[in-house]
DOTILO-966272 format. One line per 3 residues: number of its first residue (from 1); their letters; for each residue x, y, z of C-alpha. Coordinates in pm, 1 decimal, decimal comma. Layout:
BEGIN
NUM> a> X Y Z  ...;
//
This chain:
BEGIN
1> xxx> 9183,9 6099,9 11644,9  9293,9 6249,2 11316,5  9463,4 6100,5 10989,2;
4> xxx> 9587,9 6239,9 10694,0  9257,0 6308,8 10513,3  9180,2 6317,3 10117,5;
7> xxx> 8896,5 6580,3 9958,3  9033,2 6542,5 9625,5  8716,6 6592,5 9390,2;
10> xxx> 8631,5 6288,7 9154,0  8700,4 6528,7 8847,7  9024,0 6589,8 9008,3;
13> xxx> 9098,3 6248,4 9030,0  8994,3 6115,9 8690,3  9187,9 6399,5 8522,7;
16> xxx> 9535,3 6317,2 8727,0  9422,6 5921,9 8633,6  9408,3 6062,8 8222,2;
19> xxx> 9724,4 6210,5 8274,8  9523,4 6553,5 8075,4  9828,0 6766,3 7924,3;
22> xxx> 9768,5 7136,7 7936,3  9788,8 7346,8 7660,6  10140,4 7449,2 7598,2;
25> xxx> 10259,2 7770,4 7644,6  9914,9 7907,9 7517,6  9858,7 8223,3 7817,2;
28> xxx> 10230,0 8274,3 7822,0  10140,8 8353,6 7464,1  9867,9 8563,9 7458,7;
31> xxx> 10050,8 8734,8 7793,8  9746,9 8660,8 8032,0  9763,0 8509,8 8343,0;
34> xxx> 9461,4 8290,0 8482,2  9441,5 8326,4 8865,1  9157,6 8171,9 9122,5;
37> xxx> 9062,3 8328,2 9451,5  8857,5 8090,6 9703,9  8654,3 8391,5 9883,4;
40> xxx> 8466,7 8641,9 9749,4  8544,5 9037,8 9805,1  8300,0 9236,0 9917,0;
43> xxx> 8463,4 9554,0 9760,1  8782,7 9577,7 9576,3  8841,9 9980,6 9760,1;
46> xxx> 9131,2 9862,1 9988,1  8976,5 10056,8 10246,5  8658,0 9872,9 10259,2;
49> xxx> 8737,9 9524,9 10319,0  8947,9 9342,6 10505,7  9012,4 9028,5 10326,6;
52> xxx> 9373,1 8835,0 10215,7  9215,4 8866,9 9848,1  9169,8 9214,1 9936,5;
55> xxx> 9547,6 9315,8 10025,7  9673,9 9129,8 9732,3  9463,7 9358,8 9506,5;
58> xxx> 9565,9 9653,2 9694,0  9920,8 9594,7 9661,8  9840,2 9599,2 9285,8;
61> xxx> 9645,6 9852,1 9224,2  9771,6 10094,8 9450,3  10086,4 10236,1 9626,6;
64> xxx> 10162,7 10344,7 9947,4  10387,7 10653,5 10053,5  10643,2 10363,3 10187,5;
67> xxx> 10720,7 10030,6 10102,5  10875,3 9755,9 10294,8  11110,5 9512,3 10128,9;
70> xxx> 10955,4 9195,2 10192,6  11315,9 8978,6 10199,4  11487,0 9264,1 10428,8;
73> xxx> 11224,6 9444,1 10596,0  11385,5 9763,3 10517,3  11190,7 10092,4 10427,7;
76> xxx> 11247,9 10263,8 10109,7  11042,7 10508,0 9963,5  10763,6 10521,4 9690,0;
79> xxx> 10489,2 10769,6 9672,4  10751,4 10921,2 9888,5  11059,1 10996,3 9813,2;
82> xxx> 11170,8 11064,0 10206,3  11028,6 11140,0 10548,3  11110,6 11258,6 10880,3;
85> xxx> 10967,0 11317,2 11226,2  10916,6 11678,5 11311,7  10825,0 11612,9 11669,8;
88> xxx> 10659,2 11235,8 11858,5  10310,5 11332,8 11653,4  10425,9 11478,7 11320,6;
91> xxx> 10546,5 11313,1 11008,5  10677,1 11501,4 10684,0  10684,5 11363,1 10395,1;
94> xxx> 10868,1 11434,4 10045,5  10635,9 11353,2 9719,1  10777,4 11159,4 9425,3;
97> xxx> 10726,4 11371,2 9158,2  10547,7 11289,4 8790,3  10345,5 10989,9 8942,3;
100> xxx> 10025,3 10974,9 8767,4  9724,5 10776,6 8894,1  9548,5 10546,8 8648,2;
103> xxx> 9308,3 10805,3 8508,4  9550,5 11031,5 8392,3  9494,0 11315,4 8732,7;
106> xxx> 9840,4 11405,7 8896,6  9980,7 11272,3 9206,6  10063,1 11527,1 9468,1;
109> xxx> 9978,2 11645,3 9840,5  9592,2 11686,1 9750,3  9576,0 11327,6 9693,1;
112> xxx> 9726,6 11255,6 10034,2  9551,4 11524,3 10245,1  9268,6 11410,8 10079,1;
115> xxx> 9302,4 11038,3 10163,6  9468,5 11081,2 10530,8  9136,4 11271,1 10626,8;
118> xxx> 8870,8 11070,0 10464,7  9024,7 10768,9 10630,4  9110,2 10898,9 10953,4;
121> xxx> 8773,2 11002,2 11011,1  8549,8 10717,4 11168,4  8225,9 10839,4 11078,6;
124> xxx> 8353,8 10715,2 10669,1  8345,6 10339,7 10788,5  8701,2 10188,1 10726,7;
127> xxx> 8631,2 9807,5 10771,2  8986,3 9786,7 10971,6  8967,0 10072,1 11153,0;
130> xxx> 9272,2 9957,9 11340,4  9475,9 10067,4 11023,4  9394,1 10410,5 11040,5;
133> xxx> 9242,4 10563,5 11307,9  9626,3 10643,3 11477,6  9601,1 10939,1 11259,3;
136> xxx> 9407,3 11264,4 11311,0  9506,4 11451,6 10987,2  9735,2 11516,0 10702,3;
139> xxx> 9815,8 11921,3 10570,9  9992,7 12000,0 10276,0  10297,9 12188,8 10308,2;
142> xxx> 10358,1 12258,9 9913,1  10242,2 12085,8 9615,0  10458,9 11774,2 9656,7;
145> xxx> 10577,2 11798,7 10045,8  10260,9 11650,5 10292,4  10246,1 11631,0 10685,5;
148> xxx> 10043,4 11333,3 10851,3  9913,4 11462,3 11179,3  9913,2 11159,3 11454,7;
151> xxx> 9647,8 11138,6 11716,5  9897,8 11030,8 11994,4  10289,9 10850,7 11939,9;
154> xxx> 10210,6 10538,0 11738,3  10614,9 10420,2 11669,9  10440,5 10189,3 11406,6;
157> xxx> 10357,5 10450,4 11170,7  10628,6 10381,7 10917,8  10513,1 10016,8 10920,4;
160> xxx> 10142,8 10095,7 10863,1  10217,0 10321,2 10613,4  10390,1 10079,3 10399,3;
163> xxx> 10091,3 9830,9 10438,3  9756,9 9916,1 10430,0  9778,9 10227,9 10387,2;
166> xxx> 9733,4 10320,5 10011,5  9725,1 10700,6 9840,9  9425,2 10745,4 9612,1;
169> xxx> 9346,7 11052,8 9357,1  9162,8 11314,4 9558,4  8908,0 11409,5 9258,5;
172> xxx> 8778,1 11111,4 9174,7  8727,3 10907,0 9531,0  8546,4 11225,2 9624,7;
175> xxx> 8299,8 11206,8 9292,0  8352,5 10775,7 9310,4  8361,0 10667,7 9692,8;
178> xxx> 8360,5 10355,9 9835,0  8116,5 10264,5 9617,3  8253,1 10352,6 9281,2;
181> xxx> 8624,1 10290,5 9381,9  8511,5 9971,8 9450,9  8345,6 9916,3 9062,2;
184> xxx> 8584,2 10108,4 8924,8  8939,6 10133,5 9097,1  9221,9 10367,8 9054,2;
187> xxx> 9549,9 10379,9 9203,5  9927,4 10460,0 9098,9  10001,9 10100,5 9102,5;
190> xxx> 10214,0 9812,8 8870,3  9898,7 9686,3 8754,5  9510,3 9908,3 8612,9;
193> xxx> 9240,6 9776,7 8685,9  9001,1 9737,3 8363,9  8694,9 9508,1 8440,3;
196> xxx> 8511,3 9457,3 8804,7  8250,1 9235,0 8888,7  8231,4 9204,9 9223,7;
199> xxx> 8251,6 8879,7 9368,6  8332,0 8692,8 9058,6  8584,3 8835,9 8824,6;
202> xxx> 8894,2 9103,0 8826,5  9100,5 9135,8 8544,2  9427,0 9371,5 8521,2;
205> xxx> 9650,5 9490,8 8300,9  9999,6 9644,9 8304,6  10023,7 9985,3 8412,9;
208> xxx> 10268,7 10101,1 8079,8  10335,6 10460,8 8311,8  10440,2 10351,1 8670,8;
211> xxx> 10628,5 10531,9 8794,4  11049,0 10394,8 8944,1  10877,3 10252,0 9231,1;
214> xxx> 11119,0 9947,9 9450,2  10802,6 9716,2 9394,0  10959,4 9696,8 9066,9;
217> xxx> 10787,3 9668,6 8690,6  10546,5 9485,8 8564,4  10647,3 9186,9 8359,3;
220> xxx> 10306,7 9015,0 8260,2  10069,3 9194,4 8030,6  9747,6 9089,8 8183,0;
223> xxx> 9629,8 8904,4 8515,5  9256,2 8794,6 8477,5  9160,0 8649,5 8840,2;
226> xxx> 8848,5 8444,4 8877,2  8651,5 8412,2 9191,1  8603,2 7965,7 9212,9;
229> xxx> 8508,9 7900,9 9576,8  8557,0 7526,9 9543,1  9002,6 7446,2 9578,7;
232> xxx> 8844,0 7091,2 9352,5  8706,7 7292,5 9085,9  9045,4 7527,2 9061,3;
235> xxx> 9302,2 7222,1 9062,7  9023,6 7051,2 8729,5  9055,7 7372,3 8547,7;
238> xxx> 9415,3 7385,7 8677,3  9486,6 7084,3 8440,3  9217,6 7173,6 8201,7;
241> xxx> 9432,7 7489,2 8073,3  9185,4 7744,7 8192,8  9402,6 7830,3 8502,2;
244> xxx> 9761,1 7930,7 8535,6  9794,3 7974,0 8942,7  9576,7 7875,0 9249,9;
247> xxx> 9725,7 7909,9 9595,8  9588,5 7856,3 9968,9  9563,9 7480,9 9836,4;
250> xxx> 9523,4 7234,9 10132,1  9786,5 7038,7 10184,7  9649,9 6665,2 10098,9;
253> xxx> 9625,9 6836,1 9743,9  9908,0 7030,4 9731,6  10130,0 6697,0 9784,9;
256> xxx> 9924,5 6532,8 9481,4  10014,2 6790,0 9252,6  10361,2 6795,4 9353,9;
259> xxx> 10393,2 6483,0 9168,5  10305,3 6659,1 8816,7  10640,3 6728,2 8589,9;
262> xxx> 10421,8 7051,3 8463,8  10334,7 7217,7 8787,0  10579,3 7371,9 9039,8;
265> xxx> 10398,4 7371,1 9380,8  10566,6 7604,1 9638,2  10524,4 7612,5 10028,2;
268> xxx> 10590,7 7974,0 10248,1  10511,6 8025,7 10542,6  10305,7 8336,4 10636,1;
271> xxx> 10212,9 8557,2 10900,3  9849,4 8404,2 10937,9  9714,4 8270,7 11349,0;
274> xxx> 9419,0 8054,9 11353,4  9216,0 8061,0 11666,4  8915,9 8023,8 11842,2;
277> xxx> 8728,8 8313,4 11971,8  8553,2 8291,6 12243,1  8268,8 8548,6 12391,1;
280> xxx> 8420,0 8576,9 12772,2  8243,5 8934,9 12773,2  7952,1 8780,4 12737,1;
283> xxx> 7821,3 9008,3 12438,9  7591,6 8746,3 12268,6  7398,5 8683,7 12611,2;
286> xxx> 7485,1 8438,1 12915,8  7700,9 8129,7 12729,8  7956,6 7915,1 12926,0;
289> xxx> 8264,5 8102,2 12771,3  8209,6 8379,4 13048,0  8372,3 8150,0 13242,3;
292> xxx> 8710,9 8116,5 13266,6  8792,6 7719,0 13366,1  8551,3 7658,5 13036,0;
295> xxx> 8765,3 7876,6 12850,4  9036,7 7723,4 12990,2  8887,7 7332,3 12908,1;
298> xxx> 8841,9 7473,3 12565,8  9194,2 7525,2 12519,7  9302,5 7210,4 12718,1;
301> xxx> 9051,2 7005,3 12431,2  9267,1 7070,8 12083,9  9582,0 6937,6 12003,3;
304> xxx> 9707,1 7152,8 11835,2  10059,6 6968,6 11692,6  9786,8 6718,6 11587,3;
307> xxx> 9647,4 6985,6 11329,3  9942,4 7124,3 11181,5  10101,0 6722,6 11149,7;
310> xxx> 9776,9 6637,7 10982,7  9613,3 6913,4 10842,2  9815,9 7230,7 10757,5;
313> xxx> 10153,4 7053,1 10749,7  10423,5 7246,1 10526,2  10586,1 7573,5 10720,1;
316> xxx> 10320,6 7610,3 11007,9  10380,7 7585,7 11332,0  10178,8 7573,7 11716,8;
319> xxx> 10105,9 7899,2 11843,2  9959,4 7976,7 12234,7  9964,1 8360,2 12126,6;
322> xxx> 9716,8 8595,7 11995,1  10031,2 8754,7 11744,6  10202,6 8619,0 11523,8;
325> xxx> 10564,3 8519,5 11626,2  10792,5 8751,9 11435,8  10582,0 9037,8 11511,7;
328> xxx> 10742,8 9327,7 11761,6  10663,7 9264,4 12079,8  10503,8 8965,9 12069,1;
331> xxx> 10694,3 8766,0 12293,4  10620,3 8378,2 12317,8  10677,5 8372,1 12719,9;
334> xxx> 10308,0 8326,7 12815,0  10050,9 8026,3 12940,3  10070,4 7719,4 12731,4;
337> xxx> 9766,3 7486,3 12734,9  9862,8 7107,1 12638,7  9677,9 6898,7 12497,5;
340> xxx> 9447,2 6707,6 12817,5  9119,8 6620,0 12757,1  9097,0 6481,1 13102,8;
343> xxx> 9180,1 6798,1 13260,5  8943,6 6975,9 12962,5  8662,2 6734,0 13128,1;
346> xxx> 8772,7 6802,8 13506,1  8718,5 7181,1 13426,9  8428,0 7133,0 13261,7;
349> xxx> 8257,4 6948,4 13546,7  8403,0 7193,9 13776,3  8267,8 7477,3 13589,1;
352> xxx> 7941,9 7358,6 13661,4  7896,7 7130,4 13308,2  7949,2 6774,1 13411,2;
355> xxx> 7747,9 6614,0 13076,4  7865,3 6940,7 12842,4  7666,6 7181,8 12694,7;
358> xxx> 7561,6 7258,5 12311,0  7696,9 7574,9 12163,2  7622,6 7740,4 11818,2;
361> xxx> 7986,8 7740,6 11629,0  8085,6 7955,6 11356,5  8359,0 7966,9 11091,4;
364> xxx> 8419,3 8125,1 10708,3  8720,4 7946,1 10576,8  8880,8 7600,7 10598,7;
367> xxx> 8553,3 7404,8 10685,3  8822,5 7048,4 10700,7  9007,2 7250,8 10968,5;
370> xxx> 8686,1 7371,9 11142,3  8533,0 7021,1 11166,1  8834,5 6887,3 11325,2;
373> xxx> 8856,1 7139,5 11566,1  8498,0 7073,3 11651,1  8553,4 6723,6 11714,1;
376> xxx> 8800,5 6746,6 11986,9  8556,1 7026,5 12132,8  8241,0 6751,2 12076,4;
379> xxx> 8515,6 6465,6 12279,6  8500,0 6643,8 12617,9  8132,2 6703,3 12544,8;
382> xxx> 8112,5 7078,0 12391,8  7847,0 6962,5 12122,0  7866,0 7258,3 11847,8;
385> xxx> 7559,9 7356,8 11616,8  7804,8 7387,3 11356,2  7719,5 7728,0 11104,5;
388> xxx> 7972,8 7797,4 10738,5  7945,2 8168,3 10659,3  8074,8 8412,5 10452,0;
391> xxx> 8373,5 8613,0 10580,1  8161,6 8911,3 10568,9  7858,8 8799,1 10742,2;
394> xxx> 8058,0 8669,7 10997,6  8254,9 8959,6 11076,3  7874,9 9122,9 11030,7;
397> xxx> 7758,5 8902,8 11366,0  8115,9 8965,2 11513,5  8080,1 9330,4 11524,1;
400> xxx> 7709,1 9284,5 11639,2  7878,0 9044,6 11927,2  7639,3 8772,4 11856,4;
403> xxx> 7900,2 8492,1 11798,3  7966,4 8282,1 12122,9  8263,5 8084,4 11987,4;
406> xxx> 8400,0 8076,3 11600,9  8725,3 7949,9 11414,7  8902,3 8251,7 11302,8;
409> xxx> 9194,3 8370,0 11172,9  9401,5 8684,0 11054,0  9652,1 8791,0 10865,7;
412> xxx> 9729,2 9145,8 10972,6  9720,3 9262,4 10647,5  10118,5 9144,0 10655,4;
415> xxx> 10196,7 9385,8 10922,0  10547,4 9301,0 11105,1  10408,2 9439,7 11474,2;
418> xxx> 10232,3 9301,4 11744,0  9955,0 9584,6 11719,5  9802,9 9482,1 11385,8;
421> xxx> 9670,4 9190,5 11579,6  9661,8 9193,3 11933,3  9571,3 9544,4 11931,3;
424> xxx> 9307,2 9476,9 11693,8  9119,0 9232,1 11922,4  9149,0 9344,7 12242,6;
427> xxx> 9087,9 9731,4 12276,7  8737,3 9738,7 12338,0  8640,2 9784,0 11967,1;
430> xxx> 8346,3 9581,2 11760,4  8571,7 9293,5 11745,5  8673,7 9294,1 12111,8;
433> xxx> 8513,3 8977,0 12255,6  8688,2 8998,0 12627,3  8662,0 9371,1 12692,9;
436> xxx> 8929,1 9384,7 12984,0  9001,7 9697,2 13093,4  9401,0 9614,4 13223,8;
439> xxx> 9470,6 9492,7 12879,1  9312,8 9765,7 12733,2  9529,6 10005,5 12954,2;
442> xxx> 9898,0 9798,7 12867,9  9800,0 9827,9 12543,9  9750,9 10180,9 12516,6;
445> xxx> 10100,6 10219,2 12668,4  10275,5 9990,2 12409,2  10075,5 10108,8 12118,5;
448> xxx> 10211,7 10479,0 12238,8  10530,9 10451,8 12363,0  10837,8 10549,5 12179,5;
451> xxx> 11008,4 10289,8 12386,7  11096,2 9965,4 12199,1  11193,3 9779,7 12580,9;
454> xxx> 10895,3 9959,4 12739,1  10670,1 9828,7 12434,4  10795,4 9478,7 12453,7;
457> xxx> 10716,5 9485,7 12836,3  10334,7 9583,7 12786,0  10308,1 9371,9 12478,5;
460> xxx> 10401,4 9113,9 12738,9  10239,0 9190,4 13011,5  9900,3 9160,4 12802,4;
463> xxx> 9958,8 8851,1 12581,2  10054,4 8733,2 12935,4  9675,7 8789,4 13092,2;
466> xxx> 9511,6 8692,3 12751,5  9639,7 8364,8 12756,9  9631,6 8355,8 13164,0;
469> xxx> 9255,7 8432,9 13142,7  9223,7 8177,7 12823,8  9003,9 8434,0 12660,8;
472> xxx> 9146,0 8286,0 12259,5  9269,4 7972,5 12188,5  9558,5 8052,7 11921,6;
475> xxx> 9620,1 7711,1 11798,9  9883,6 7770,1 11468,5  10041,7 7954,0 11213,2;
478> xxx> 9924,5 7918,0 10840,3  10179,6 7810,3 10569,3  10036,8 7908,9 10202,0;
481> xxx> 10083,9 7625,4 9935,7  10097,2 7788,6 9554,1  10076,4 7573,5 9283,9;
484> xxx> 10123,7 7720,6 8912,9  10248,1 7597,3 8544,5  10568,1 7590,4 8478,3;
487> xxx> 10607,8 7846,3 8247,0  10521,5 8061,5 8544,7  10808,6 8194,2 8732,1;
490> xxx> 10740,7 8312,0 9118,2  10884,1 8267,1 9439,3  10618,8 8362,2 9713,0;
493> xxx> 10713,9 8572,3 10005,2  10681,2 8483,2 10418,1  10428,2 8776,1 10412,3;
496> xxx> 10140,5 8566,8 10206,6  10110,9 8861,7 9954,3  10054,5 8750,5 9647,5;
499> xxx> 10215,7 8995,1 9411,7  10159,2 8988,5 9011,6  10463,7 9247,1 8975,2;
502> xxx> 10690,5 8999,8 9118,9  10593,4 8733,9 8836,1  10708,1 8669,3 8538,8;
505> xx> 10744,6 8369,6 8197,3  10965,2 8151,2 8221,9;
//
């Protein structure tokens, strides 16, 4: 059903044809980077949107109290120099002295009392509330020693505290807010930022003060990222000389400018699961995806090696779980659906839709992989009113559970546990689509336990029902192609973070 396909823009083309040399060493020169993001950010506060584009600016611009090693996994300090459990619910933490944030105001236990309790609270409107609302308060012992009260055991603390978790300066978020961190960011971070405009343009520079942090120093002067929603238009001003590095490049593209002496194109895998959601709760009003044997067809319609051979190619891989592999807990021992469109059509006619029905179909990202996946629904006769949407007006209708079935996917803001995504989707929050009370309750128990077996045997039990039930249809894993000159050096990482401090001139 599906070949290799080629979207490769006629600009694109006639430039690769010229054979168009880029300037020379001219932004390794001045010391500026050119960089393209695809999607638009709602707002650059870290706290405020939930976007890849988003975490890669966070890890920039601001630091958390830990950091993961992204090579070793292991935790090492940064905002704190060490920590310790006082008891199942209580964390203490040890403050790296003489940080200062961007705007000159001194890091200490303020800043994180301050932060841990604005964010904590739900009423404030954290996009991903998943990330914070484990924690019911922070206290400050002394000036630079901080406790972080938890709401319940959460054994994942340490790991969401090295992610998405970020420290900002108490004084000015609570002048700023949302709003004016968002125009106007400060952090502690490798990199200031100096001019906003949301939705088009963010340019950085070197932070000359940060602090001995593991994330390591900055090395390039000045990272000016522009927002160019078309991957056609980035590759023609790839070659043109106005950009340095593009990445999430499709494949079919990625392979053409492989061939280029100039460029070095680079595959990773990361820790991103596309899927289909499907409304078995039945929140948008009486659809056929309250039934299971058409959740079930669904799922029996899509072959999914097909995608990944044709499509994504590169490190990705099939999936049948709503987690990402190599996150704790979640194990890969659950209901496989292969590909059948026979049986998708059997179940379909069973399930009382012998001719198929018409369904409005939703996606933000990836429209090539979206209209393939909508033609093997459209084979077994699920005919889809196809809708493209921003990422934030989708989530928008998400929340307001008025989506019946869209192409999704998630990153878990590069968290390594099974809770930053199953947890996310199935706990009867805004996002929950299936609302099932026993997953809900073996959740709660692996979310809490300080357990590792007992965790992995709840983690199980409900990736077990969720694919049982068919309420998703995981499908794959993303790989990440970056492409960049070759006076750019940078080797990406498996958690699809792209970090500035880690780059360098060759």
């Amino acid at each position: 059903m599906l070949g290799k396909t080629t979207t490769t823009a006629t600009l694109l083309a006639s430039v690769l044809a010229a054979g168009v040399a880029m300037p020379a060493l001219a932004d390794k020169a001045s010391g500026t980077l050119n960089v393209a993001f695809t999607k638009e950010l709602e707002n650059v506060d870290s706290y405020f949107n939930s976007s890849r584009e988003g975490v890669v600016l966070q890890r920039a611009i601001w630091d958390g109290l830990i950091y993961r090693d992204p090579e070793t996994n292991e935790y090492v300090g940064n905002l704190a120099t060490s920590w310790e459990w006082i008891d199942d619910t209580t964390l203490e933490f040890k403050l790296r002295e003489g940080v200062t944030f961007h705007n000159g105001e001194a890091f200490n236990a303020d800043d994180v009392v301050y932060t841990v309790n604005f964010v904590a609270k739900e009423e404030n409107g954290v996009k991903t509330q998943r990330n914070v609302n484990w924690m019911e308060s922070a206290e400050k012992i002394d000036e630079y020693t901080v406790r972080i009260n938890l709401k319940d055991k959460f054994p994942a603390a340490i790991e969401f505290l090295s992610g998405p978790v970020s420290m900002y300066p108490d004084e000015y978020y609570a002048e700023a807010g949302p709003s004016g961190m968002g125009l106007k960011p400060v952090g502690t971070g490798p990199y200031k930022a100096v001019d906003v405009t949301p939705g088009q343009r963010f340019v950085l520079e070197a932070n000359e003060n940060y602090h001995d942090s593991p994330k390591g120093q900055p090395e390039i002067e000045k990272i000016d990222i522009r927002t160019i929603p078309d991957v056609n238009t980035q590759m023609a001003e790839l070659f043109s000389g106005s950009l340095d590095l593009i990445w999430q490049v499709p494949a079919d593209q990625a392979n053409k400018l492989a061939t280029r002496d100039e460029l070095t194109v680079a595959n990773e895998s990361t820790m991103r699961v596309g899927y289909l959601q499907m409304d078995s709760a039945g929140r948008s009003g009486d659809n056929p995806f309250t039934n299971k044997l058409v959740r079930e067809a669904v799922n029996y319609a899509i072959n999914r090696q097909e995608l990944v051979d044709a499509l994504l190619q590169g490190a990705s891989q099939v999936v049948y779980t709503p987690c990402f592999p190599s996150q704790f807990g979640c194990n890969q021992d659950v209901t496989e659906y292969e590909y059948d469109p026979e049986k998708a059509e059997e179940l379909l006619a069973e399930a009382g839709y012998p001719d198929g029905f018409t369904i409005d179909f939703y996606a933000y990202r990836d429209r090539q992989y979206a209209e393939a996946i909508t033609s093997y629904l459209n084979a077994v006769g699920i005919q889809t009113n196809f809708n493209m949407l921003q990422y934030s007006a989708l989530r928008e209708l998400n929340m307001k559970g008025e989506v019946p079935i869209s192409f999704q996917t998630w990153g878990s803001y590069s968290i390594n546990d099974a809770s930053a995504m199953v947890s996310q989707f199935f706990k009867h929050g805004s996002l929950d689509s299936t609302r099932d009370d026993q997953v809900l309750e073996w959740l709660d128990i692996a979310d809490s336990s300080t357990d590792p077996d007992e965790r992995v045997e709840y983690y199980t039990k409900a990736l077990q029902r969720i694919t049982e039930e068919a309420y998703w249809a995981p499908m794959f894993t993303y790989n990440t192609n970056y492409v960049f000159k070759d006076e750019v050096s940078y080797t990406p990482t498996p958690d699809e973070v792209l970090r500035f401090v880690d780059m360098s001139w060759n």
